[in-house]
PDB file of N, H, CA, C and O in Angstrom:
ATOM      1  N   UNK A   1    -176.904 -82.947  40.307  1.00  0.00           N
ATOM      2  CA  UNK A   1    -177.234 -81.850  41.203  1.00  0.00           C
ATOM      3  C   UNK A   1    -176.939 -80.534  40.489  1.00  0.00           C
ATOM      4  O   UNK A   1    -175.987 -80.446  39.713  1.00  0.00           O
ATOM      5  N   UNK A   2    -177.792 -79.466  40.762  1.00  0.00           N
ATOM      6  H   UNK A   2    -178.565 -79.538  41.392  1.00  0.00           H
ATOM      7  CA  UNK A   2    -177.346 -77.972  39.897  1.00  0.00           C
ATOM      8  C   UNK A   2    -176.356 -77.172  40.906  1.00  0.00           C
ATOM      9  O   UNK A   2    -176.457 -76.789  42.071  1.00  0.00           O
ATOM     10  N   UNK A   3    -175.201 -77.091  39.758  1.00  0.00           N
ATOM     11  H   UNK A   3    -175.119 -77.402  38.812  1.00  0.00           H
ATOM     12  CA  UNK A   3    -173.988 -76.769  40.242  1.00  0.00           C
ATOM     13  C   UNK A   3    -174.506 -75.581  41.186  1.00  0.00           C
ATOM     14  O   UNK A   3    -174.450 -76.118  42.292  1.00  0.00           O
ATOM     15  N   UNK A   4    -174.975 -74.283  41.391  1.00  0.00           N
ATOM     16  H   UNK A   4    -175.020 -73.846  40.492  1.00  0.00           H
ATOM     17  CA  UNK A   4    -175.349 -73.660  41.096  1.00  0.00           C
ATOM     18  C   UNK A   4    -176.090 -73.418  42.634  1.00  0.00           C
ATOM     19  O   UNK A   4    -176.092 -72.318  43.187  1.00  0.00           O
ATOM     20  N   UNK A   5    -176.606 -74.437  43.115  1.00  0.00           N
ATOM     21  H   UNK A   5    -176.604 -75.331  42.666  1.00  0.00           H
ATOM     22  CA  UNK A   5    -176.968 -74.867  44.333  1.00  0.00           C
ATOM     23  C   UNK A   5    -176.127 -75.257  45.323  1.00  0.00           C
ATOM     24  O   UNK A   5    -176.401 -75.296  46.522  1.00  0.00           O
ATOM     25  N   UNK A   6    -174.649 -75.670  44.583  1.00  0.00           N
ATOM     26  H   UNK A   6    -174.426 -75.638  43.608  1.00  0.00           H
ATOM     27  CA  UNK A   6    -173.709 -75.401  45.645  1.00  0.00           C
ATOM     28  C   UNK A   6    -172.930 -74.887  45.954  1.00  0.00           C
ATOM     29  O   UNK A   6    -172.375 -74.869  47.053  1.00  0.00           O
ATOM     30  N   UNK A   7    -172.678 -74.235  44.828  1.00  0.00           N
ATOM     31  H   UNK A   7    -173.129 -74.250  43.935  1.00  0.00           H
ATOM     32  CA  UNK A   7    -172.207 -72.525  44.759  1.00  0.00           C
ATOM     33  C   UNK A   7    -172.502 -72.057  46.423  1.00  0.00           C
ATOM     34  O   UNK A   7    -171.860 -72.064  47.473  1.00  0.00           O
ATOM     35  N   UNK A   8    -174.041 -71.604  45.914  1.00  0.00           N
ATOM     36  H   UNK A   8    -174.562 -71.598  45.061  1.00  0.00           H
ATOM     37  CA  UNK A   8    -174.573 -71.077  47.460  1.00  0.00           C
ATOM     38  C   UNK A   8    -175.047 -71.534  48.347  1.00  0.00           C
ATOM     39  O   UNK A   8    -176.094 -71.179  48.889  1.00  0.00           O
ATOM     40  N   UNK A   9    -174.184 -72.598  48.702  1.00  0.00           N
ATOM     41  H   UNK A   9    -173.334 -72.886  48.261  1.00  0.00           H
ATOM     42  CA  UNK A   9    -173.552 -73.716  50.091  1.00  0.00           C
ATOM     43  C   UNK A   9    -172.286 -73.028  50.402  1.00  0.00           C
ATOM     44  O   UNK A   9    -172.130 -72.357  51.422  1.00  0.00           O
ATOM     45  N   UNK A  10    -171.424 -73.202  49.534  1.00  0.00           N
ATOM     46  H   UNK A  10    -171.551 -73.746  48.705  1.00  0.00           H
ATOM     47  CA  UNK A  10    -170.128 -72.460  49.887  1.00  0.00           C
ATOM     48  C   UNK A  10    -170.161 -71.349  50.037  1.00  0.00           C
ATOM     49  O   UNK A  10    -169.603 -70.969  51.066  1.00  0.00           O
ATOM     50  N   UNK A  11    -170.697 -70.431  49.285  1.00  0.00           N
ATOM     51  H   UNK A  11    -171.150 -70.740  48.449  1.00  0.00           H
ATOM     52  CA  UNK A  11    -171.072 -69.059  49.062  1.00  0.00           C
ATOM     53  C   UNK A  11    -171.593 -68.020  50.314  1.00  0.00           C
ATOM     54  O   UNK A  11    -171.216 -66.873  50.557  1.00  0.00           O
ATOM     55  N   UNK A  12    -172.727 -68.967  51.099  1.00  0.00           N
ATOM     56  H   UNK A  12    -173.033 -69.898  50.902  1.00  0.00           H
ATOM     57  CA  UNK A  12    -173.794 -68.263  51.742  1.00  0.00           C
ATOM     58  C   UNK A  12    -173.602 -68.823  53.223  1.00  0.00           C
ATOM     59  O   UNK A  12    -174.160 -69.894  53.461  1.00  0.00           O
ATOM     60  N   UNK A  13    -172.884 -68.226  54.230  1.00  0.00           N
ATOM     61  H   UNK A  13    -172.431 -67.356  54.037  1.00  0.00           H
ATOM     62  CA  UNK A  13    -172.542 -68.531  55.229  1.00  0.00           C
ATOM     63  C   UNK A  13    -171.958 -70.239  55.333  1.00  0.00           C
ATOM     64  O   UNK A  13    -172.705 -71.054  55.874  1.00  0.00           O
ATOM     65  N   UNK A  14    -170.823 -70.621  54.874  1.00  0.00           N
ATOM     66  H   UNK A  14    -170.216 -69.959  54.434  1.00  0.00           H
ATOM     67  CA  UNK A  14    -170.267 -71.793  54.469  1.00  0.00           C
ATOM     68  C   UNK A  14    -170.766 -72.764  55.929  1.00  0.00           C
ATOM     69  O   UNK A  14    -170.941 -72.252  57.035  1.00  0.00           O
ATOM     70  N   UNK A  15    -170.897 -73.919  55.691  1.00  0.00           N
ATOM     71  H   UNK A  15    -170.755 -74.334  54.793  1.00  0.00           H
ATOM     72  CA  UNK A  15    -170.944 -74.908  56.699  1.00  0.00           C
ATOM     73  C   UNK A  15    -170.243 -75.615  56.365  1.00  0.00           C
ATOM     74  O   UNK A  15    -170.265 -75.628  55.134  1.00  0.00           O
ATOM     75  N   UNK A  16    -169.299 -76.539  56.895  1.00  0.00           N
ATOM     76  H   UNK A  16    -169.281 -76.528  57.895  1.00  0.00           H
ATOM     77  CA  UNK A  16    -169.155 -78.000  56.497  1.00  0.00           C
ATOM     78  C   UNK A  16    -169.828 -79.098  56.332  1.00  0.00           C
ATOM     79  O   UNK A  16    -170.325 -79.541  57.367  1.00  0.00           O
ATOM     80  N   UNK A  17    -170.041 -79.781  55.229  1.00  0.00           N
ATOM     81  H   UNK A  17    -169.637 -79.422  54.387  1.00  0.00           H
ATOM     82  CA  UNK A  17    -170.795 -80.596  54.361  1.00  0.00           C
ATOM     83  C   UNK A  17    -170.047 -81.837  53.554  1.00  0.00           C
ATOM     84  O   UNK A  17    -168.872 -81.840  53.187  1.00  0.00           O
ATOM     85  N   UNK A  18    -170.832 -82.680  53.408  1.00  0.00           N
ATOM     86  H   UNK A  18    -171.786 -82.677  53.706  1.00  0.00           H
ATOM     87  CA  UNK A  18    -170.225 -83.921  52.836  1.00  0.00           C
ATOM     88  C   UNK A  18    -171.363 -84.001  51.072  1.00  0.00           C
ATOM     89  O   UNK A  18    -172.577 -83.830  50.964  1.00  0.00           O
ATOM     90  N   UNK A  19    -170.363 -84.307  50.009  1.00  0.00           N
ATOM     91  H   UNK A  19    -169.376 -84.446  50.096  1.00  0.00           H
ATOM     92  CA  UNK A  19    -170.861 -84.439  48.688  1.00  0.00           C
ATOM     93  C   UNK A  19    -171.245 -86.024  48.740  1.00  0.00           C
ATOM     94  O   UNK A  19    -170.346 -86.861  48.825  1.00  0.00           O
ATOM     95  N   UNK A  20    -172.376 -86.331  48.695  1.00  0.00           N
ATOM     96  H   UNK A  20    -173.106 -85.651  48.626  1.00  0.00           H
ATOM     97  CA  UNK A  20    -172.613 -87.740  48.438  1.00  0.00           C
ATOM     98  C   UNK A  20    -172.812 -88.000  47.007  1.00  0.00           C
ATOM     99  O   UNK A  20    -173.355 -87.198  46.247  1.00  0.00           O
ATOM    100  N   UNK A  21    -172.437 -88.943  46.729  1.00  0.00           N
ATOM    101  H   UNK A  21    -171.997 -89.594  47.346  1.00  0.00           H
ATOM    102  CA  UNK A  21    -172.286 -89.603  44.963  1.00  0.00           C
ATOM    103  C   UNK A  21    -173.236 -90.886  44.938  1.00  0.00           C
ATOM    104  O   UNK A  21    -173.372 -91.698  45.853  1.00  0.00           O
ATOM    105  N   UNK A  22    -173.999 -90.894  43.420  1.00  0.00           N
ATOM    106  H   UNK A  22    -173.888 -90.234  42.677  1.00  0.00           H
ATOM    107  CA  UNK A  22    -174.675 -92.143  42.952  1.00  0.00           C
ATOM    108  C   UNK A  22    -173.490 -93.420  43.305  1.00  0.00           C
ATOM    109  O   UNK A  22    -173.812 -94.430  42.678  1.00  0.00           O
ATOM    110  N   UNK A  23    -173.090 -93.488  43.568  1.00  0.00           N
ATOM    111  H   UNK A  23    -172.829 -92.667  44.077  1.00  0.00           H
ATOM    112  CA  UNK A  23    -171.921 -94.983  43.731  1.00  0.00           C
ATOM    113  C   UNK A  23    -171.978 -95.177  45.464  1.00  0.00           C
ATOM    114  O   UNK A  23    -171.504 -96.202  45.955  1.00  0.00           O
ATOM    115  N   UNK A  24    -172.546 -94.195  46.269  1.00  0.00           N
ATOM    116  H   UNK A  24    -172.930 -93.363  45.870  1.00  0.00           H
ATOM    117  CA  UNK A  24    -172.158 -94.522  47.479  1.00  0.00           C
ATOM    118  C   UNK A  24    -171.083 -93.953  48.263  1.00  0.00           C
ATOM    119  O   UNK A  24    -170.941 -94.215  49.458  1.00  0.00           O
ATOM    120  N   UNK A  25    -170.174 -93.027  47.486  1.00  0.00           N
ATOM    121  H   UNK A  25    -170.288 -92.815  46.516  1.00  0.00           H
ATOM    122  CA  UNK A  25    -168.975 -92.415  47.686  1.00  0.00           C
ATOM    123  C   UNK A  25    -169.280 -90.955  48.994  1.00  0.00           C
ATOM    124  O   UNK A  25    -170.358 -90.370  49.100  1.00  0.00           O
ATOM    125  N   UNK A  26    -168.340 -90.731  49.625  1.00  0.00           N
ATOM    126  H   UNK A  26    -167.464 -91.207  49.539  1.00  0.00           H
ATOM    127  CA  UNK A  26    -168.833 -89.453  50.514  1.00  0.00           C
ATOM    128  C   UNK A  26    -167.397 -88.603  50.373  1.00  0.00           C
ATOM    129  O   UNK A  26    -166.287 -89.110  50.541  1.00  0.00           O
ATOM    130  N   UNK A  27    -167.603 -87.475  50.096  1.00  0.00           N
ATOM    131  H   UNK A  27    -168.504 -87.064  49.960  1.00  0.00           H
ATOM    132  CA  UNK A  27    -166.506 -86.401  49.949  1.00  0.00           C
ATOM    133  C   UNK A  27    -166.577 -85.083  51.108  1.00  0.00           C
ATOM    134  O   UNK A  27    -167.297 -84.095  50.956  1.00  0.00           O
ATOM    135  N   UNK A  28    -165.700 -85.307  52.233  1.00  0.00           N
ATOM    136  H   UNK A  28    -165.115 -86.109  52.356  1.00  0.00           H
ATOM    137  CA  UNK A  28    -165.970 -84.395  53.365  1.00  0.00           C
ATOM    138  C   UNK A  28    -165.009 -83.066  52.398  1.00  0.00           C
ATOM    139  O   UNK A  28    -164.020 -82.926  51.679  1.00  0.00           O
ATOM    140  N   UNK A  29    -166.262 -82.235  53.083  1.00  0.00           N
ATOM    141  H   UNK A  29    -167.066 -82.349  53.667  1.00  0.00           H
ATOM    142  CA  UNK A  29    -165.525 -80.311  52.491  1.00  0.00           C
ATOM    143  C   UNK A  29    -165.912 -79.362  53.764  1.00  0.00           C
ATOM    144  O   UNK A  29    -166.840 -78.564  53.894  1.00  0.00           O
ATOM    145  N   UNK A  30    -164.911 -79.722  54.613  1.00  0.00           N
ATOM    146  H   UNK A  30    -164.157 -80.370  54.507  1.00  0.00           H
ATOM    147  CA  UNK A  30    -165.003 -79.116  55.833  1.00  0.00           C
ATOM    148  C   UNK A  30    -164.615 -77.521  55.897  1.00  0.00           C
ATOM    149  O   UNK A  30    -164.817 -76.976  56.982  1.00  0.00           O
ATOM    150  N   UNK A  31    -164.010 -76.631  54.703  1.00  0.00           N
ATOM    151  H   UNK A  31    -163.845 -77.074  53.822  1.00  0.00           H
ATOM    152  CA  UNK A  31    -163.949 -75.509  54.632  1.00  0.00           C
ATOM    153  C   UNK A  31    -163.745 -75.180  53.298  1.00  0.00           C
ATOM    154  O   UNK A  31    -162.992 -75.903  52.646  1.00  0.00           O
ATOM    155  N   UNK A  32    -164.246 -74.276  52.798  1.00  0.00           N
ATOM    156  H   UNK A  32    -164.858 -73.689  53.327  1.00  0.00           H
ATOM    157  CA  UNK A  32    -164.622 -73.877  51.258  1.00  0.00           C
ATOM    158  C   UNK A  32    -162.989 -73.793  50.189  1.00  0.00           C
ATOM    159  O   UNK A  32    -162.967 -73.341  49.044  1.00  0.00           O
ATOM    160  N   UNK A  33    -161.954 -74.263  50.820  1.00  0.00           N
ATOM    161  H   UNK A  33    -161.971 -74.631  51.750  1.00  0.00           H
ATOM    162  CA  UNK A  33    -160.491 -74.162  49.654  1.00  0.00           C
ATOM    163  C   UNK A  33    -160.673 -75.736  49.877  1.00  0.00           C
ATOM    164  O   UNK A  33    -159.597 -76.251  50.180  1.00  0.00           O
ATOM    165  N   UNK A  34    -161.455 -76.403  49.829  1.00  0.00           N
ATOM    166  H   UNK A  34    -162.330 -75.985  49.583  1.00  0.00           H
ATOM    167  CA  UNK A  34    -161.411 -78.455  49.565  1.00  0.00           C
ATOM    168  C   UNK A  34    -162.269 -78.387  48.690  1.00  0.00           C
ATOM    169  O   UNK A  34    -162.758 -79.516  48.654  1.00  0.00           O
ATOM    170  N   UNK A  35    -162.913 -77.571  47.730  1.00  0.00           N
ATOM    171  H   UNK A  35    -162.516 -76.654  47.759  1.00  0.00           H
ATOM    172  CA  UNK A  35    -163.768 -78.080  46.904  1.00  0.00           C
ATOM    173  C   UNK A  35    -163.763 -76.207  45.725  1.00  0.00           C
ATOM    174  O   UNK A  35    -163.813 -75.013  46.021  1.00  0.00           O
ATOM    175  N   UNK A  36    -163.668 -77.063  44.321  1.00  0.00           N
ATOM    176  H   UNK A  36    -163.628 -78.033  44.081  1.00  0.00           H
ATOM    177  CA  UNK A  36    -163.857 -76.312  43.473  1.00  0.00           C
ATOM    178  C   UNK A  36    -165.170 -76.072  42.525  1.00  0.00           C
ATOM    179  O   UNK A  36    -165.783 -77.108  42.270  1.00  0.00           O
ATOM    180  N   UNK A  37    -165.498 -75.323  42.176  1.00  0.00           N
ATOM    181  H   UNK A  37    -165.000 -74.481  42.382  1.00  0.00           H
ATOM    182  CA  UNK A  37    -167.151 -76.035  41.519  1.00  0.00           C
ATOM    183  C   UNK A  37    -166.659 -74.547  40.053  1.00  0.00           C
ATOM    184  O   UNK A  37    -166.428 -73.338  40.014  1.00  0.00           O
ATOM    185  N   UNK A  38    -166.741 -75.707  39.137  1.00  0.00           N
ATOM    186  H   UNK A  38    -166.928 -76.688  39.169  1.00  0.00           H
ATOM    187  CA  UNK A  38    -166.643 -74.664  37.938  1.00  0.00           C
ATOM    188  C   UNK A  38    -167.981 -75.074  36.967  1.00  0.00           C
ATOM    189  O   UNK A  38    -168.804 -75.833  37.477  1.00  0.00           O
ATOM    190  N   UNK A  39    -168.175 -74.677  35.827  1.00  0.00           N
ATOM    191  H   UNK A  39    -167.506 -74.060  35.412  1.00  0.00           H
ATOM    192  CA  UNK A  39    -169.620 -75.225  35.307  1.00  0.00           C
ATOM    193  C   UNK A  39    -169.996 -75.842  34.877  1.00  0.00           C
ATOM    194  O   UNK A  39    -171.121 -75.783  34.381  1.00  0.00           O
ATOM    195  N   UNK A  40    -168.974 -77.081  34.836  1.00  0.00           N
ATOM    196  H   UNK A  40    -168.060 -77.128  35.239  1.00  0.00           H
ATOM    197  CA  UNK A  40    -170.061 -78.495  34.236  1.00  0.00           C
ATOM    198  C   UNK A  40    -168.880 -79.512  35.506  1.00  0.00           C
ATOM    199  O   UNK A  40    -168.641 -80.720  35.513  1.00  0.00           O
ATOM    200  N   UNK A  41    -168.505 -78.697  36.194  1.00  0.00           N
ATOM    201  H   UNK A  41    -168.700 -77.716  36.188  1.00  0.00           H
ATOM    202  CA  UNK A  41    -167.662 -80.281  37.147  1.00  0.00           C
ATOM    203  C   UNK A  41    -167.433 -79.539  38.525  1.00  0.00           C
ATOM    204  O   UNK A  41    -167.496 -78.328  38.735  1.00  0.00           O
ATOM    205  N   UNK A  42    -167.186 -80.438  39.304  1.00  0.00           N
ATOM    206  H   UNK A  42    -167.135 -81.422  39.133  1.00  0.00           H
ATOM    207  CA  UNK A  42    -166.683 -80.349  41.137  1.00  0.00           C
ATOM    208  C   UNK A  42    -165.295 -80.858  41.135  1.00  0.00           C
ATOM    209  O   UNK A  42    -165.233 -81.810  40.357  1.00  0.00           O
ATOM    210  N   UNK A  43    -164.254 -80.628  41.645  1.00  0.00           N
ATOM    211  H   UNK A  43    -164.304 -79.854  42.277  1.00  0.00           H
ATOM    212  CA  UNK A  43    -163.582 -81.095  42.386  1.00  0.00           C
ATOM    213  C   UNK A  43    -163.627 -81.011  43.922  1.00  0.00           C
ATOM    214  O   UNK A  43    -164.343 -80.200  44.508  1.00  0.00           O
ATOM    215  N   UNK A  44    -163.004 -81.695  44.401  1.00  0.00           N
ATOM    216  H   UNK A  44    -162.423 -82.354  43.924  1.00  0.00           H
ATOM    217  CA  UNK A  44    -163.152 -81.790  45.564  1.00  0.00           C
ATOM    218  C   UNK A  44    -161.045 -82.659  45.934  1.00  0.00           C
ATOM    219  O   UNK A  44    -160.317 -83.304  45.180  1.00  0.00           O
ATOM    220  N   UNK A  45    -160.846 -82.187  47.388  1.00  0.00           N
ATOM    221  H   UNK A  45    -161.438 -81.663  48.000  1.00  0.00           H
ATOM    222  CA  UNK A  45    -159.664 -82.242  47.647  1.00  0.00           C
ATOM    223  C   UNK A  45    -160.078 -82.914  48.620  1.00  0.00           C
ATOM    224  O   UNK A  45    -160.887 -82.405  49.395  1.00  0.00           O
ATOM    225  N   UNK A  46    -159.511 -84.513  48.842  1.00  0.00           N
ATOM    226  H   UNK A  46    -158.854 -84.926  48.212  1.00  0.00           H
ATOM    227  CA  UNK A  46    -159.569 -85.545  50.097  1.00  0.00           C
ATOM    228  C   UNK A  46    -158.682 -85.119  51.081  1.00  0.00           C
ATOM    229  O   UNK A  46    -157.985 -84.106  51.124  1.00  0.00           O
ATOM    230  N   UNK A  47    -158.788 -85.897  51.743  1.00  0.00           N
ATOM    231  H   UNK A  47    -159.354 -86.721  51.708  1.00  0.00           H
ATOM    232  CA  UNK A  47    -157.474 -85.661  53.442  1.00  0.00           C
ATOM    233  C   UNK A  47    -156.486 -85.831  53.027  1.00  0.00           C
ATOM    234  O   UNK A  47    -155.638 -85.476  53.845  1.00  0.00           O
ATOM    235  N   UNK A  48    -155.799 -86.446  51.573  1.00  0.00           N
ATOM    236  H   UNK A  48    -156.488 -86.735  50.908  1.00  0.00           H
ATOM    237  CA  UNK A  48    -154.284 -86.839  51.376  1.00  0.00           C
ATOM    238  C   UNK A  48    -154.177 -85.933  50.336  1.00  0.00           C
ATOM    239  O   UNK A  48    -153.468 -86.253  49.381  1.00  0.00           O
ATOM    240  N   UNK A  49    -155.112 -84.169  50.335  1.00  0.00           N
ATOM    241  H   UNK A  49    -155.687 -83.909  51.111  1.00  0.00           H
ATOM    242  CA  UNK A  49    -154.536 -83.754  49.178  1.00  0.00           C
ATOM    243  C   UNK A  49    -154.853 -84.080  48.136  1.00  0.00           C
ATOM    244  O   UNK A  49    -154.571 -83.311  47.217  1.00  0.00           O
ATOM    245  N   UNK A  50    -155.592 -85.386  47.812  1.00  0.00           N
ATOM    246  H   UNK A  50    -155.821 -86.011  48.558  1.00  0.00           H
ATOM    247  CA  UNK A  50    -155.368 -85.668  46.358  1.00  0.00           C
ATOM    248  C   UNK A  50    -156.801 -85.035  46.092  1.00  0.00           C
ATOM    249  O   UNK A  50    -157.743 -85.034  46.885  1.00  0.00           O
ATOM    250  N   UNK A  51    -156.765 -84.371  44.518  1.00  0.00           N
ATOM    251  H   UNK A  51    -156.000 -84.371  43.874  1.00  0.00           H
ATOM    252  CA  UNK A  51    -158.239 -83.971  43.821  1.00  0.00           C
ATOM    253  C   UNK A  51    -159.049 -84.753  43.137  1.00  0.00           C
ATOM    254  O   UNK A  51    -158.579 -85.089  42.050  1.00  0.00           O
ATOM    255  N   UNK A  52    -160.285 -85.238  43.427  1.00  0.00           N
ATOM    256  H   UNK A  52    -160.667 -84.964  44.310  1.00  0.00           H
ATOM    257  CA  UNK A  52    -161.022 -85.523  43.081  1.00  0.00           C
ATOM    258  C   UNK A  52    -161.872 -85.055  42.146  1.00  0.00           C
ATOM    259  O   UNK A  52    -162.380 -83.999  42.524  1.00  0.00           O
ATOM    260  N   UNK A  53    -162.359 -85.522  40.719  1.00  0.00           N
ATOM    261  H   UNK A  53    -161.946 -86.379  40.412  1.00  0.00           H
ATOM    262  CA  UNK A  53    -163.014 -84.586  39.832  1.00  0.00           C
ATOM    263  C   UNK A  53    -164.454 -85.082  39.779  1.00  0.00           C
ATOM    264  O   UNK A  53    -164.239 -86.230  39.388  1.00  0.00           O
ATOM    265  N   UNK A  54    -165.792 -84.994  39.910  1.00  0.00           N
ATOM    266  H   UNK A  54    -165.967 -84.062  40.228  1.00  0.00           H
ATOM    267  CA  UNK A  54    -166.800 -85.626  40.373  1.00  0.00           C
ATOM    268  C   UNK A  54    -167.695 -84.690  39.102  1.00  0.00           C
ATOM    269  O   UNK A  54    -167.319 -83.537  38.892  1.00  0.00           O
ATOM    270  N   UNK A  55    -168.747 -85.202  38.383  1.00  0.00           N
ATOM    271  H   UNK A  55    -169.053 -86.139  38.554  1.00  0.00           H
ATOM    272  CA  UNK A  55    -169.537 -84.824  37.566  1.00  0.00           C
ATOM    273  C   UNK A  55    -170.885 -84.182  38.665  1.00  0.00           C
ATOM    274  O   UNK A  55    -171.211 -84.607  39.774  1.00  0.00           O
ATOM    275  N   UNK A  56    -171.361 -83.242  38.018  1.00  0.00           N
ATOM    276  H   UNK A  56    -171.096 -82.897  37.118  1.00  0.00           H
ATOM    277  CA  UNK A  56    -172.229 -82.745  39.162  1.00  0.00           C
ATOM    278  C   UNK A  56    -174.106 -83.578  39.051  1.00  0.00           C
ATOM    279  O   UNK A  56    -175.111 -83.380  39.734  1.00  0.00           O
ATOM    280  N   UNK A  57    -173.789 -84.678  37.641  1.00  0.00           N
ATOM    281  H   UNK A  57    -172.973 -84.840  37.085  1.00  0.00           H
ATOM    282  CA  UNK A  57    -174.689 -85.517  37.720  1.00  0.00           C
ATOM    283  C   UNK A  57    -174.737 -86.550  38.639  1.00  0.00           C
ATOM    284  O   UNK A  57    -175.841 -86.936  39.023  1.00  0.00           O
ATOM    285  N   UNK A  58    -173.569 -87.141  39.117  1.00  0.00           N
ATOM    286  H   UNK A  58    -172.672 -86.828  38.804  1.00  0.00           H
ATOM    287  CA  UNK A  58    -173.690 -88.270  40.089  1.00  0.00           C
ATOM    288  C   UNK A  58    -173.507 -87.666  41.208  1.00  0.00           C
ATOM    289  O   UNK A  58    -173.077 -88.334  42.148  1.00  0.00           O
ATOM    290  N   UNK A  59    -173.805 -86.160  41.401  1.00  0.00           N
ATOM    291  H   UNK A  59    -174.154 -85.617  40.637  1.00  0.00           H
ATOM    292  CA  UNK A  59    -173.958 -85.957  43.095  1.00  0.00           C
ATOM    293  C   UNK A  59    -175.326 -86.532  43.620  1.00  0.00           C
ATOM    294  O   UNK A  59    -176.307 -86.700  42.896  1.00  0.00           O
ATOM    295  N   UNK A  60    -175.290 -86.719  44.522  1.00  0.00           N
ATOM    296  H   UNK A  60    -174.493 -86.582  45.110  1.00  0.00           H
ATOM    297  CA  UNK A  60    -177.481 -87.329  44.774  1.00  0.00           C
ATOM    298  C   UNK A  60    -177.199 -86.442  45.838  1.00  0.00           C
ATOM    299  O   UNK A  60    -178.174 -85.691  45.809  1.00  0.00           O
ATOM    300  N   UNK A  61    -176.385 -86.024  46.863  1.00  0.00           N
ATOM    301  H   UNK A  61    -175.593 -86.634  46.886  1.00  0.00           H
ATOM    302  CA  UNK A  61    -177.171 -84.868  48.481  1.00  0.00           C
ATOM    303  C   UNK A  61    -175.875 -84.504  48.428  1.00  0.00           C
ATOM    304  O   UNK A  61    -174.879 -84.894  47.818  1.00  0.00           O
ATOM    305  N   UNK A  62    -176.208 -83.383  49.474  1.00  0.00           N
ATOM    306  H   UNK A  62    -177.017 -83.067  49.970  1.00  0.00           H
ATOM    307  CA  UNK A  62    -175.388 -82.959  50.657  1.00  0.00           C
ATOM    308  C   UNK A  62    -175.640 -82.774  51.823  1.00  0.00           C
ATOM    309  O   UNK A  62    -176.679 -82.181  52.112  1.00  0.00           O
ATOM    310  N   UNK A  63    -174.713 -83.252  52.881  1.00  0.00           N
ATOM    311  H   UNK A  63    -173.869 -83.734  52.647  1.00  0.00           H
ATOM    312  CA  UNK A  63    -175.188 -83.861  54.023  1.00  0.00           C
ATOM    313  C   UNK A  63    -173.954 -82.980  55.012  1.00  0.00           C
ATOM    314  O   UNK A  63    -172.730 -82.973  54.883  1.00  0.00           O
ATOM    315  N   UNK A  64    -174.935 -82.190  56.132  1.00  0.00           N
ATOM    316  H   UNK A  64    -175.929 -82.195  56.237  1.00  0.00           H
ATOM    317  CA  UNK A  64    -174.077 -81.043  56.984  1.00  0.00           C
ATOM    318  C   UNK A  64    -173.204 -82.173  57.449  1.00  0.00           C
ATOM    319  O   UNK A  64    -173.841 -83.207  57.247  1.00  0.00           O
ATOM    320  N   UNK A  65    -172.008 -82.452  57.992  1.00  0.00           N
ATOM    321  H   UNK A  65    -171.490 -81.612  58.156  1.00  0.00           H
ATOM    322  CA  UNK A  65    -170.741 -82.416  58.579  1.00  0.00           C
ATOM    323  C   UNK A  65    -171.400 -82.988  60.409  1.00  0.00           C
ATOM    324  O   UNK A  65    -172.378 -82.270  60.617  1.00  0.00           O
ATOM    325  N   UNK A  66    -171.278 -83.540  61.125  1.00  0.00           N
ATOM    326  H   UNK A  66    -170.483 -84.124  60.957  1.00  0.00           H
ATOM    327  CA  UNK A  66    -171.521 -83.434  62.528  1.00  0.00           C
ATOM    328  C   UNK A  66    -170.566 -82.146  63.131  1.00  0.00           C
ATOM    329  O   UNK A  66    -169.403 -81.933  62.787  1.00  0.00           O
ATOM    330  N   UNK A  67    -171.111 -81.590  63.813  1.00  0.00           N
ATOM    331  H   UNK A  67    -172.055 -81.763  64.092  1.00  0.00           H
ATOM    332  CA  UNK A  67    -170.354 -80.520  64.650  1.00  0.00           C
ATOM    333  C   UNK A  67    -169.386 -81.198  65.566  1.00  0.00           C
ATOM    334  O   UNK A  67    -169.477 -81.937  66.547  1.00  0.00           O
ATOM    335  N   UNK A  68    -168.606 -80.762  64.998  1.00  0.00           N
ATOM    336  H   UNK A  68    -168.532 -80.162  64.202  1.00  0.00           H
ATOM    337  CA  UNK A  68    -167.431 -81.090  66.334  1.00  0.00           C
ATOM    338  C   UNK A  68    -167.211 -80.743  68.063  1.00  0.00           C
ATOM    339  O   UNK A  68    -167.654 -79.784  68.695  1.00  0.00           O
ATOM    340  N   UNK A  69    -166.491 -81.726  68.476  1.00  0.00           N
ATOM    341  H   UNK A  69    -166.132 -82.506  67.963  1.00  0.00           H
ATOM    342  CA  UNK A  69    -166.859 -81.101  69.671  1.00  0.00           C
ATOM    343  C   UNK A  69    -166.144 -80.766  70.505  1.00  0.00           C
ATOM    344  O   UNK A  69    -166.588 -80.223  71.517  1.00  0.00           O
TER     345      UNK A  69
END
């Protein structure tokens, strides 16, 4: 995925969004300090805190978050 494109996801009126990965993997980024995007990698921060480092080749989507209710 071009980093670059999710830049301005986070960037451009933020939503909450999920990073889906070639493996099947889903990374919820429910507010823009859970996810880092520098220029050749993503991290991303799970529910236990821990960082995740994700190549921005095996992203395949991003998928809005359900609204809470």
């Amino acid at each position: 995925m071009n980093v670059e494109r999710i830049r301005k996801r986070i960037n451009g009126g933020f939503r909450p969004f999920i990073v889906l990965t070639s493996d099947g993997r889903e990374y919820p980024v429910p507010h823009p300090e859970f996810i880092l995007v520098a220029k050749h990698g993503i991290a991303v921060a799970d529910k236990d805190g821990d960082i995740v480092s994700i190549d921005p080749l095996h992203i395949v989507a991003l998928k809005d978050m359900p609204a809470r209710k």
